[in-house]
C-alpha positions in Angstrom: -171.4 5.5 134.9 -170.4 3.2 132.5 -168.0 4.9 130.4 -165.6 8.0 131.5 -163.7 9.8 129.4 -160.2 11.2 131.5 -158.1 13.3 128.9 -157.4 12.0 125.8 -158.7 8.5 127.1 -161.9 6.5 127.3 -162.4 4.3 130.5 -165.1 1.5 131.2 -166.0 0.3 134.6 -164.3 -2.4 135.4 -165.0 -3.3 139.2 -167.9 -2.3 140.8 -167.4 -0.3 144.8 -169.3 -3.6 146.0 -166.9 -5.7 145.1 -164.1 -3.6 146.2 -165.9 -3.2 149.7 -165.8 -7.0 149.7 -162.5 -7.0 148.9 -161.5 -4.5 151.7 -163.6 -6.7 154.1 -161.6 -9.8 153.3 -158.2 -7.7 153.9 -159.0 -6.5 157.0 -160.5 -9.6 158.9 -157.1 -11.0 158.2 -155.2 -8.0 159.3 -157.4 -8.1 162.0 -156.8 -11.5 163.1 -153.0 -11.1 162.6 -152.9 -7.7 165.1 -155.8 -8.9 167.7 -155.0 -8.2 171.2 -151.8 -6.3 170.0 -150.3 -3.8 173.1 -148.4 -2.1 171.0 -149.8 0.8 168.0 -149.0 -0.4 165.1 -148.6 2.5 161.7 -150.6 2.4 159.1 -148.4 4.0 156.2 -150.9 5.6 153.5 -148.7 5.7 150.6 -150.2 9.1 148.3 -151.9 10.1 146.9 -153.3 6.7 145.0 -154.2 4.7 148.6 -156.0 7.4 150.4 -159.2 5.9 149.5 -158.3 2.5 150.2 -156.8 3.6 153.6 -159.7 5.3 154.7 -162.1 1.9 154.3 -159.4 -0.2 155.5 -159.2 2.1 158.6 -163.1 1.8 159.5 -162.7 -1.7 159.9 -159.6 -2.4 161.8 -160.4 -3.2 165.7 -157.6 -2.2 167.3 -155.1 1.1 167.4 -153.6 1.9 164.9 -151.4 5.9 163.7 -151.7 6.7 160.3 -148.6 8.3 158.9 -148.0 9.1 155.1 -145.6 9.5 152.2 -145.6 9.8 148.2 -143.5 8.1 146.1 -143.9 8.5 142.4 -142.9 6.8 139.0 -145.7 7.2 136.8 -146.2 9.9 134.2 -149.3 9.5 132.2 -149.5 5.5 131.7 -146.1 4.5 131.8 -143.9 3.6 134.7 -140.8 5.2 135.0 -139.1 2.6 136.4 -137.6 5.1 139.0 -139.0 5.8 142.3 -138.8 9.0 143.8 -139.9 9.9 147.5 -142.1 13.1 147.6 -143.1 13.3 150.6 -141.1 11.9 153.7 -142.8 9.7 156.5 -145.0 12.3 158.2 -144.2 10.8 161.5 -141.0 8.7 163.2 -141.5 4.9 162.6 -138.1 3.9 164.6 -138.9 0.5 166.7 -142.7 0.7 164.7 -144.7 -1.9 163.5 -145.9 -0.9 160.0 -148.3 -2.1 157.7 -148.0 -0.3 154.1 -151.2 0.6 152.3 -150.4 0.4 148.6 -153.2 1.0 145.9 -151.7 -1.1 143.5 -148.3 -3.0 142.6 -147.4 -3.8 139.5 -144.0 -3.7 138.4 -142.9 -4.1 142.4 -140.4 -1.1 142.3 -142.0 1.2 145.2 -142.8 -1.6 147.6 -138.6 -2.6 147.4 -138.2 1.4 147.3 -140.7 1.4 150.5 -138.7 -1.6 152.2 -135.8 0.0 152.1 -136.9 3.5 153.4 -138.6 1.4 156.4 -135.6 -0.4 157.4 -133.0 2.4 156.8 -136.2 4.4 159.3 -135.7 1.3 161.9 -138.9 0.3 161.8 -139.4 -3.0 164.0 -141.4 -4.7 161.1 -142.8 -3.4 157.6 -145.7 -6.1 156.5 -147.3 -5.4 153.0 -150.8 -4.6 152.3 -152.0 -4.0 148.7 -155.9 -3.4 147.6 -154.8 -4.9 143.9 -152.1 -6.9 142.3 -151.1 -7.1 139.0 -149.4 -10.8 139.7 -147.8 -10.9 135.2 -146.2 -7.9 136.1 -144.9 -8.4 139.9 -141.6 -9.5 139.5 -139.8 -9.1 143.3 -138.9 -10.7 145.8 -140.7 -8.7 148.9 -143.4 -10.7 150.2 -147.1 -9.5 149.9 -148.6 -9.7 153.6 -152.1 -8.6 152.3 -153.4 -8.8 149.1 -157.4 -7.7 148.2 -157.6 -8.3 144.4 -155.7 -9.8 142.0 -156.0 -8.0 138.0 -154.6 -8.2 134.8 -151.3 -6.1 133.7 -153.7 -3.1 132.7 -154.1 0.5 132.9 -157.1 1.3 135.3 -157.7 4.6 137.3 -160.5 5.3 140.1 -161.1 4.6 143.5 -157.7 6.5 144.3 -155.6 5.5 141.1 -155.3 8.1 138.7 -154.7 9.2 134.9 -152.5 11.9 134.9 -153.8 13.5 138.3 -157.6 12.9 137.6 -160.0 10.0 138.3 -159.1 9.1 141.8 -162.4 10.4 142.9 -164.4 7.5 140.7 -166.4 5.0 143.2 -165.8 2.2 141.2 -162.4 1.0 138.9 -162.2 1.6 135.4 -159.7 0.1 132.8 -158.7 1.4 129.6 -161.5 0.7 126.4 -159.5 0.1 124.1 -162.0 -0.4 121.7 -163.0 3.4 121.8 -159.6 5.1 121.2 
């Protein structure tokens, strides 16, 4: 598919499932290389619902241990950032002593990675490295460091592979953005 239409809004593919599986691979040889040989199990944190799919093929191609535990944070409605974060969901498991990598769809404005930082540390959580799929580098103000970063995009609205308009398009293979040209 070229072209979907989500709502009120009309998408166009913007980057294809091959080069997000290239992407992904990239991420993951380095996370890889940073965690071989480790003793300990380190947590992968699927922030929900927008990284589930990006969790799940960043999962297949770690080589060593790792416990997935989750949460949902939210401060989007529609296209628009809130600017507010708002937990949903606690961490489905304790993280106290924990190395965790966080698996972020997307960062744009910054404000849940700093949110998720904090929830980490007040959690005691050993260490809390930072793994995104894309980054939207005009828009990502803060100061937490970015430990893994797959893509790097424009400030624009996209949905698929996980991210979402208003609850729908997360199931799309491939990322769309916004055509403007068709509203």
């Amino acid at each position: 598919m070229e072209k979907v239409r989500l709502h009120d809004k009309t998408f166009k593919k913007f980057i294809p499932y091959e080069k997000l599986e290239t992407a992904i691979d990239r991420v993951a040889d380095k996370i890889n290389s940073d965690f071989e040989g480790c003793e300990d199990i380190p947590v992968l944190l699927c922030v929900l619902n927008g990284s589930i799919m990006f969790t799940a093929e960043l999962m297949k191609r770690l080589r060593f241990n790792c416990q997935i535990v989750s949460t949902k944070l939210t401060s989007y409605v529609g296209t628009e950032t809130t600017g507010e974060v708002k937990q949903t969901l606690g961490l489905t498991a304790d993280i106290t002593g924990r190395r965790v990598i966080v698996v972020e769809d997307i960062v744009d404005s910054g404000n849940t990675i700093v949110a998720l930082k904090k929830i980490l540390a007040e959690k005691g959580a050993k260490e809390a490295r930072m793994c995104t799929l894309l980054l939207k580098p005009e828009a990502y103000k803060k100061d937490v460091v970015l430990d893994y970063v797959a893509m790097e995009i424009p400030n624009d609205f996209i949905v698929g592979f996980g991210l979402d308009y208003d609850e729908i398009g997360r199931n799309l293979k491939d990322i769309y953005i916004l055509d403007t040209e068709a509203e």
